[in-house]
ROROVEX-406219 format. One line per field, with one value per atom (N, C-alpha, C, O): residue number from 1; residue in three letters; chain; atom name; x negated, y negated, z. Coordinates in Angstrom, 1 decimal, always signed. Atoms other than C-alpha are relative to their C-alpha. Example, Ala and Ser with C-alpha at 12.3 -4.5 7.8 and 13.67 -1.06 7.14 Angstrom:
BEGIN
resi <- 1  1  1  1  2  2  2  2
resn <- ala  ala  ala  ala  ser  ser  ser  ser
chain <- A  A  A  A  A  A  A  A
name <- N  CA  C  O  N  CA  C  O
u <- -0.9  -12.3  -0.9  -1.9  +0.9  -13.7  +0.8  +0.3
v <- +1.2  +4.5  -1.2  -1.2  +1.1  +1.1  -1.1  -2.2
w <- +0.0  +7.8  +0.0  +0.7  +0.0  +7.1  +0.8  +0.9
# end
This chain:
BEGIN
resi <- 1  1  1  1  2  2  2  2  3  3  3  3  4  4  4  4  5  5  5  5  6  6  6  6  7  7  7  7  8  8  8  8  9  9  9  9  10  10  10  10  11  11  11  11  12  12  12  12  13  13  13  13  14  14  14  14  15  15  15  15  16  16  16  16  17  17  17  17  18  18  18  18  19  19  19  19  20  20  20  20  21  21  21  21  22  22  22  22  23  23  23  23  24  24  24  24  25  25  25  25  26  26  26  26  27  27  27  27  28  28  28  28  29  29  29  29  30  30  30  30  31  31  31  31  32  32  32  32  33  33  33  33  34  34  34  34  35  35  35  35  36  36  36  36  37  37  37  37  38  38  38  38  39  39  39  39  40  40  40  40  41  41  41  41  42  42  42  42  43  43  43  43  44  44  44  44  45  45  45  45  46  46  46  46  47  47  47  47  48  48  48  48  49  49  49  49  50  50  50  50  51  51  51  51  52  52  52  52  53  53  53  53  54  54  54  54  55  55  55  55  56  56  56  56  57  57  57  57  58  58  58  58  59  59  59  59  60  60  60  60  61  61  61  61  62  62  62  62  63  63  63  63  64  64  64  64  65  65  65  65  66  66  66  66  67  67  67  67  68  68  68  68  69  69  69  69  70  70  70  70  71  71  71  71  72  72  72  72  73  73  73  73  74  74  74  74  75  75  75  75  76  76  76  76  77  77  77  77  78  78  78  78  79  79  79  79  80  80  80  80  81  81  81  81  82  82  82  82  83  83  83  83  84  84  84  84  85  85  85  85  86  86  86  86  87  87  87  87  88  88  88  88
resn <- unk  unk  unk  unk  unk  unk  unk  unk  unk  unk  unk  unk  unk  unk  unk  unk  unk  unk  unk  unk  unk  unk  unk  unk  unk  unk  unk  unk  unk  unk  unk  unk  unk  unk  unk  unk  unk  unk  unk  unk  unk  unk  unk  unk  unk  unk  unk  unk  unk  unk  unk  unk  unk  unk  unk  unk  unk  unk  unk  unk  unk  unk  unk  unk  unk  unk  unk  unk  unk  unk  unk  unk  unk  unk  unk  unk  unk  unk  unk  unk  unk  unk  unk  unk  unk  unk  unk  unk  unk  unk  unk  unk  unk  unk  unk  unk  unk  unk  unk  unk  unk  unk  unk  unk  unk  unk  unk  unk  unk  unk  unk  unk  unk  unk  unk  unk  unk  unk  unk  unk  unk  unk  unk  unk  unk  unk  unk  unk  unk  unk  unk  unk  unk  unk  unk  unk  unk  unk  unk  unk  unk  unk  unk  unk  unk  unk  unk  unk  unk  unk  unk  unk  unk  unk  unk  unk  unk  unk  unk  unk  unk  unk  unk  unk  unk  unk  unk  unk  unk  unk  unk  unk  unk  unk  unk  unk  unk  unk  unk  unk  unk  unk  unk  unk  unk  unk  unk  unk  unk  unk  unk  unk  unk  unk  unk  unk  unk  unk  unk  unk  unk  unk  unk  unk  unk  unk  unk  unk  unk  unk  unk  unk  unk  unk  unk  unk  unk  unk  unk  unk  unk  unk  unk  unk  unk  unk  unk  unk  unk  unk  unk  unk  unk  unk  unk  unk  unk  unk  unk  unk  unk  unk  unk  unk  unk  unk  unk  unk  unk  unk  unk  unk  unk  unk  unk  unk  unk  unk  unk  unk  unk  unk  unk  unk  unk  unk  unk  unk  unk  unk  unk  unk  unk  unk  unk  unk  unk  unk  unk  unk  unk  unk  unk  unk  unk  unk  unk  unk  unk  unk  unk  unk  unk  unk  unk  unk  unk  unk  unk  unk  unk  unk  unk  unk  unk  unk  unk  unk  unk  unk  unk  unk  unk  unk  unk  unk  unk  unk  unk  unk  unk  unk  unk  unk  unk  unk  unk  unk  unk  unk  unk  unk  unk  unk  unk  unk  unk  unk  unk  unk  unk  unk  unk  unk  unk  unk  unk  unk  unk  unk  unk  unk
chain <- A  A  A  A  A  A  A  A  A  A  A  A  A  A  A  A  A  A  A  A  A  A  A  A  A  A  A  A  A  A  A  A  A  A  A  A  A  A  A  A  A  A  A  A  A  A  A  A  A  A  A  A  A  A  A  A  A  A  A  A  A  A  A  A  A  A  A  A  A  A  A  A  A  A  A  A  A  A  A  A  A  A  A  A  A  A  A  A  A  A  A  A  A  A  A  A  A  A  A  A  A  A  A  A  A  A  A  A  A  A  A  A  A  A  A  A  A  A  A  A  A  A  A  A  A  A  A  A  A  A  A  A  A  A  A  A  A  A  A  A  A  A  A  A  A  A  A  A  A  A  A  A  A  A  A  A  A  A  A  A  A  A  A  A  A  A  A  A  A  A  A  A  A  A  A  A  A  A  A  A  A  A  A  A  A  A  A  A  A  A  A  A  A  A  A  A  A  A  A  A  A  A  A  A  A  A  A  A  A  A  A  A  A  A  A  A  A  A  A  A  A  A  A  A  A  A  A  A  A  A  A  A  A  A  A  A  A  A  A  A  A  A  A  A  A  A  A  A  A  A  A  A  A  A  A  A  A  A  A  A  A  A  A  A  A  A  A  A  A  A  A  A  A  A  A  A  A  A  A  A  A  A  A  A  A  A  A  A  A  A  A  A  A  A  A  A  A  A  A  A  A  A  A  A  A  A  A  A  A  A  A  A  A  A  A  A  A  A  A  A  A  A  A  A  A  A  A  A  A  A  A  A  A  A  A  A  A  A  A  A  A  A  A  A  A  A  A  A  A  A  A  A
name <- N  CA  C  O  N  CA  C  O  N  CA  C  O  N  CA  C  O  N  CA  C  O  N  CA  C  O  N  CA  C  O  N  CA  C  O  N  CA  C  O  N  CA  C  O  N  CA  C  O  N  CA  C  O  N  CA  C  O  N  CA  C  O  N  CA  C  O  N  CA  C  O  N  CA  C  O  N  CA  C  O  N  CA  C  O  N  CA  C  O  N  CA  C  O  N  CA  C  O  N  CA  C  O  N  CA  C  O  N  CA  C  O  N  CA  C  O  N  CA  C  O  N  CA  C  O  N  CA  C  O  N  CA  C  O  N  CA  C  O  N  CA  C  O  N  CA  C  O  N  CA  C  O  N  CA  C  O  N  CA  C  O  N  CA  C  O  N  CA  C  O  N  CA  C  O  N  CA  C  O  N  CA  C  O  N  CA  C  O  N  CA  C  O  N  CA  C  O  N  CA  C  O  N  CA  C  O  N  CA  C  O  N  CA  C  O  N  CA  C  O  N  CA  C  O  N  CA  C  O  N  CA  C  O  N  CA  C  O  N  CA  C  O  N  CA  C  O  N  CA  C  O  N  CA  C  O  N  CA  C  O  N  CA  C  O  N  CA  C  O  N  CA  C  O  N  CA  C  O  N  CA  C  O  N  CA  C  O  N  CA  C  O  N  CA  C  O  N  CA  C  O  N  CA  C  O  N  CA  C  O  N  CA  C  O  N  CA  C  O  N  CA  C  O  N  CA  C  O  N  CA  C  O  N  CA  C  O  N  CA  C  O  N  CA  C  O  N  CA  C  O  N  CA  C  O  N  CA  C  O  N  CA  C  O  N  CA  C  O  N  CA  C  O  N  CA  C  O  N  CA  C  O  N  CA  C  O  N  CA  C  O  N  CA  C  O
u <- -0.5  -11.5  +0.1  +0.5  +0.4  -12.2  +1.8  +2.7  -1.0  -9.3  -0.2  -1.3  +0.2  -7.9  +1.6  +2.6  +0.1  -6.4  +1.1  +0.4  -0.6  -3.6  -0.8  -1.2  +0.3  -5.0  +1.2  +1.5  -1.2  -1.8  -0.6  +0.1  +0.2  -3.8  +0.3  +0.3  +0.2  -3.5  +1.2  +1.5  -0.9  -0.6  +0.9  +0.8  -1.0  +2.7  +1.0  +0.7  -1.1  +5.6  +1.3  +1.8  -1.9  +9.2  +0.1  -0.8  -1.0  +11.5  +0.5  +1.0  -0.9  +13.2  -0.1  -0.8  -0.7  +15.2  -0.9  -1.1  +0.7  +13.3  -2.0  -3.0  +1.5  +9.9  -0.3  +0.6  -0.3  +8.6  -1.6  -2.5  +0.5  +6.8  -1.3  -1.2  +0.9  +3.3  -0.4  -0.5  +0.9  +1.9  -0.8  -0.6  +1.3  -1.5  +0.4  +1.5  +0.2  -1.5  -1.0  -0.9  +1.2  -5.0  -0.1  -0.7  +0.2  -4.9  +1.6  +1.7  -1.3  -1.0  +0.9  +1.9  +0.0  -0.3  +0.8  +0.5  -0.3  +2.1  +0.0  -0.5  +0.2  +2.1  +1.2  +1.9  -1.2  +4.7  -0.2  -1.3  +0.4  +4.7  +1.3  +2.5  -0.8  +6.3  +0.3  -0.5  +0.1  +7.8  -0.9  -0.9  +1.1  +5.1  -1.3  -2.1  +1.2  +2.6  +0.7  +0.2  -0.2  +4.9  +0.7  +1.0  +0.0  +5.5  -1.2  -1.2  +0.9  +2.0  -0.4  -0.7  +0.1  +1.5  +0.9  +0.5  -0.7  +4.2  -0.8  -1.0  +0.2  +2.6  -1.4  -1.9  +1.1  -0.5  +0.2  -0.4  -0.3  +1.0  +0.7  +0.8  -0.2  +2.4  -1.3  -1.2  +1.0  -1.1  -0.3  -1.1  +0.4  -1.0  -0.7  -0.8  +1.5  -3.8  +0.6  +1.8  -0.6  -3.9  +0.2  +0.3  -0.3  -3.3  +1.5  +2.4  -1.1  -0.4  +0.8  +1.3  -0.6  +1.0  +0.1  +1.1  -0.3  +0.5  +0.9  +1.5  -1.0  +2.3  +1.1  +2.0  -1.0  +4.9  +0.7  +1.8  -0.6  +5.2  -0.1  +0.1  +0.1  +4.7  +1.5  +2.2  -1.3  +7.7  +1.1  +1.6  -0.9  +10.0  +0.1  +1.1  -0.4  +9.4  -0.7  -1.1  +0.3  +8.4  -1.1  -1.1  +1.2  +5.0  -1.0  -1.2  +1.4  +1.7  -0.4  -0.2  +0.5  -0.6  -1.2  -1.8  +0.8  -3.3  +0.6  +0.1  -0.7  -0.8  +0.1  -0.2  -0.3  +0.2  -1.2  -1.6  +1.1  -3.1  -1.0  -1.9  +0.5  -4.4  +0.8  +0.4  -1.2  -1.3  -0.5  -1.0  -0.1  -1.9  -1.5  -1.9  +1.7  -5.7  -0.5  -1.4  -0.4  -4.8  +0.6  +0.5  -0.9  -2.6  -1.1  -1.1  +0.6  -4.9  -1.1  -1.2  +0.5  -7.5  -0.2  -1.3  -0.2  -5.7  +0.2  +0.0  -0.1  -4.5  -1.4  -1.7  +1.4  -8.3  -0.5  -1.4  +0.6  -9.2  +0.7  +0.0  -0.6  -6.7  +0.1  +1.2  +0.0  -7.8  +1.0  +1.3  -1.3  -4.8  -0.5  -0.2  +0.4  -6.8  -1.2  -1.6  +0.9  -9.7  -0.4  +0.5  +0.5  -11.8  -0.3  -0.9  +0.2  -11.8  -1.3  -1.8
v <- -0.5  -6.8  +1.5  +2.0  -1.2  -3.3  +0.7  +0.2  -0.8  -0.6  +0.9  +1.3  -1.3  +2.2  +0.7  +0.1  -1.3  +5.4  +0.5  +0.3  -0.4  +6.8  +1.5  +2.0  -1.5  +10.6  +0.7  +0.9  -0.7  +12.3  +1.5  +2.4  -1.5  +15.4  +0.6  +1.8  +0.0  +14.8  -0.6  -0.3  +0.8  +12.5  -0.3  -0.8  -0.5  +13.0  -1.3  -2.0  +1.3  +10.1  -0.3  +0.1  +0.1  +9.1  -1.7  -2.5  +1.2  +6.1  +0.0  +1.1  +0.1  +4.9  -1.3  -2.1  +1.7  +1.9  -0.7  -0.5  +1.0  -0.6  +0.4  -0.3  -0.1  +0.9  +1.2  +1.7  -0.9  +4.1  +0.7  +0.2  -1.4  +7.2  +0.3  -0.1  -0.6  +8.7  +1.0  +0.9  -1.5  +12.3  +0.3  +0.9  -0.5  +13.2  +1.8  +1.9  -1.3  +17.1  +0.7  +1.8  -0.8  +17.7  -0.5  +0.2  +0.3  +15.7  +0.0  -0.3  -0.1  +16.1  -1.0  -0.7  +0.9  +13.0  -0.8  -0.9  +0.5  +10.7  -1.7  -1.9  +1.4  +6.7  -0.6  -0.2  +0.9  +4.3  -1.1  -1.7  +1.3  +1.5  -1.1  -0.9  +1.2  -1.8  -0.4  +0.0  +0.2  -3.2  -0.9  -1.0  +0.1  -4.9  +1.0  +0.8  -0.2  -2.5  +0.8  +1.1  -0.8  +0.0  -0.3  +0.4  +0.6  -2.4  +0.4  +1.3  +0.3  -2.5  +1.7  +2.0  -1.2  +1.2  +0.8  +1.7  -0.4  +1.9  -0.9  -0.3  +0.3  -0.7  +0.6  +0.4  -0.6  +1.3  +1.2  +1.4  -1.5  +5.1  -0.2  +0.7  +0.6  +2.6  -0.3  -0.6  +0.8  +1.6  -1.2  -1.6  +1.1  -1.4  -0.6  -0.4  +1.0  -4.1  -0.6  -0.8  +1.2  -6.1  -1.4  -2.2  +1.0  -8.9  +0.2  -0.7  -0.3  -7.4  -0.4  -1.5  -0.3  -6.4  -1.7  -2.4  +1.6  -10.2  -1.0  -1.8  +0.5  -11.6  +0.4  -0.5  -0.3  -9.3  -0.5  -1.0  +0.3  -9.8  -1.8  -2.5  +1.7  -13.5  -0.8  -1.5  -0.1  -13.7  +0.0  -0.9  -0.4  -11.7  -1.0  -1.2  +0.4  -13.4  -1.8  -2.3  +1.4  -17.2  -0.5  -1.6  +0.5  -17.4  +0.0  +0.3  +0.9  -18.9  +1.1  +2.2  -1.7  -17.1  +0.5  +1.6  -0.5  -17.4  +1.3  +2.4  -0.8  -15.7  +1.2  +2.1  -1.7  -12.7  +0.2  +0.7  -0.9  -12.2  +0.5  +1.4  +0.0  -12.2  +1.6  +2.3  -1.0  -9.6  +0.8  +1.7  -1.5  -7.2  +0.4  +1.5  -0.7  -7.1  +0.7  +1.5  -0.6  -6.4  +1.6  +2.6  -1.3  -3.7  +1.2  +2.4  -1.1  -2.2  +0.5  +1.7  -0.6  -2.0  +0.4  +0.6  -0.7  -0.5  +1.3  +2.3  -1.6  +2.5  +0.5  +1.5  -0.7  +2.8  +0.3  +1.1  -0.3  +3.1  +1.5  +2.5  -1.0  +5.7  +0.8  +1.4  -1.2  +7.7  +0.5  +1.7  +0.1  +7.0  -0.4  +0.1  +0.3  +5.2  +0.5  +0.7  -0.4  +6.3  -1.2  -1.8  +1.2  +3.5  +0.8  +1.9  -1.1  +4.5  -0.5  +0.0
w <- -1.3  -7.8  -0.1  -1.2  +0.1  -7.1  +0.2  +0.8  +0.0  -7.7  +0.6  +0.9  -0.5  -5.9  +0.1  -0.2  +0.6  -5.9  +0.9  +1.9  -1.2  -3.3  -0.5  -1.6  +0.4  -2.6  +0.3  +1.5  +0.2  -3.4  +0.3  +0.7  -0.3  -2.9  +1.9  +2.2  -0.9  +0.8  +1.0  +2.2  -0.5  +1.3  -0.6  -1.7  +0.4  +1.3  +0.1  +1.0  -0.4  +1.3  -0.2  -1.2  -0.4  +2.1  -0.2  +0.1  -0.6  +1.8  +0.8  +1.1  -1.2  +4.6  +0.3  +0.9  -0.1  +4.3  -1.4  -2.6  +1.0  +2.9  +0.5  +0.4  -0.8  +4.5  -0.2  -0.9  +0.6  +4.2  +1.0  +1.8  -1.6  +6.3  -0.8  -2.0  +0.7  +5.1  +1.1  +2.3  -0.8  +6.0  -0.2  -1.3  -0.1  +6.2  -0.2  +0.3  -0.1  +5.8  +0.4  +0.7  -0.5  +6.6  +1.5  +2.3  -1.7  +10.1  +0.4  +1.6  -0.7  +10.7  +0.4  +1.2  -0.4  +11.0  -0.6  -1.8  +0.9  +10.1  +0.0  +1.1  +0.3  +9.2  -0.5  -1.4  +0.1  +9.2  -0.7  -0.5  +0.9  +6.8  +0.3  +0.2  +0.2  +7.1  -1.3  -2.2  +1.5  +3.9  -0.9  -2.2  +1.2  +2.8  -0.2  -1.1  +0.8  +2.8  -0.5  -1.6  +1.2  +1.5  -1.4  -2.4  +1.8  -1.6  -0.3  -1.1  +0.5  -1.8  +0.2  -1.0  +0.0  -1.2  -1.5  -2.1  +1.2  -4.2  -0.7  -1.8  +1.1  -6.0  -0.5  -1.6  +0.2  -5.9  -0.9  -1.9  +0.7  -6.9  -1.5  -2.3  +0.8  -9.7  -1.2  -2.3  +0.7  -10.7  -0.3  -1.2  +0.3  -10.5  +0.8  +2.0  -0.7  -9.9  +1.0  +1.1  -1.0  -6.8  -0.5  +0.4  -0.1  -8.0  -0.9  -0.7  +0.6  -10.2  +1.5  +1.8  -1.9  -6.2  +0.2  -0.1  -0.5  -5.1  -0.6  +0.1  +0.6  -7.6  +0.1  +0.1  +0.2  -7.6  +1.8  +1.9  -1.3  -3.5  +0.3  +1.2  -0.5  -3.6  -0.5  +0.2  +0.6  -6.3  +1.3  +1.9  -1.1  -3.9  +1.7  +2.3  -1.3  -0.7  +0.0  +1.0  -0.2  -1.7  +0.6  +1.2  -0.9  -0.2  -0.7  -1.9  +1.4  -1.1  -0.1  +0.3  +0.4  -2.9  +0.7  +0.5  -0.6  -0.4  +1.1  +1.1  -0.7  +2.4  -0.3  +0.5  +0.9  -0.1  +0.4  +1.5  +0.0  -0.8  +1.1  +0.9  -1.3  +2.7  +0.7  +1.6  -0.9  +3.6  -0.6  +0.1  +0.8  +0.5  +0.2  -0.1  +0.3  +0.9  +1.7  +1.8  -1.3  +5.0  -0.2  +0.5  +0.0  +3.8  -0.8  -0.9  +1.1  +1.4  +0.9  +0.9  -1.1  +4.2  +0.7  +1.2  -1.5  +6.9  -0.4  +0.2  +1.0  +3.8  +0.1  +0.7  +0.1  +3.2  +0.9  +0.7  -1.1  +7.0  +0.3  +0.6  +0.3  +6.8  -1.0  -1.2  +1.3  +3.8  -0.5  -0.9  +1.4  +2.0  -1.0  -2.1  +2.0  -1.0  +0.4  +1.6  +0.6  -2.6  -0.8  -1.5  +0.9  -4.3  -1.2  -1.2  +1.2  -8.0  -0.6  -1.5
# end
């Protein structure tokens, strides 16, 4: 499964609550995260594998592992439409 990369060079980020804010700096722009993708957004600046993230969110909230993985690989692709990750 392919890895990736938050660009910290670009994007800036907050907690808030249990959810959490992101800033673009070069488009101005900021991004709101629900708390799963900003698990899965931390579990990225963390480095950890997707599938590490799945497990760890499937744990937490009791759900199958097709479901997780459907959510985190949703979440990971709406970061990448938004040049939050970088494929390494």
């Amino acid at each position: 499964m392919e890895t990736y990369k938050v660009n910290t060079e670009k994007i800036m980020y907050s907690p808030l609550e249990d959810k959490g804010v992101l800033f673009d700096v070069e488009k101005n722009e900021y991004y709101s995260l629900n708390e799963t993708m900003y698990k899965v957004f931390l579990g990225l600046i963390d480095n950890k594998s997707i599938e590490e993230i799945i497990a760890q969110i499937q744990t937490e909230y009791s759900i199958s592992y097709d479901d997780c993985k459907s959510s985190v690989l949703n979440a990971v692709e709406t970061l990448k439409n938004n040049n939050v990750l970088a494929s390494n």
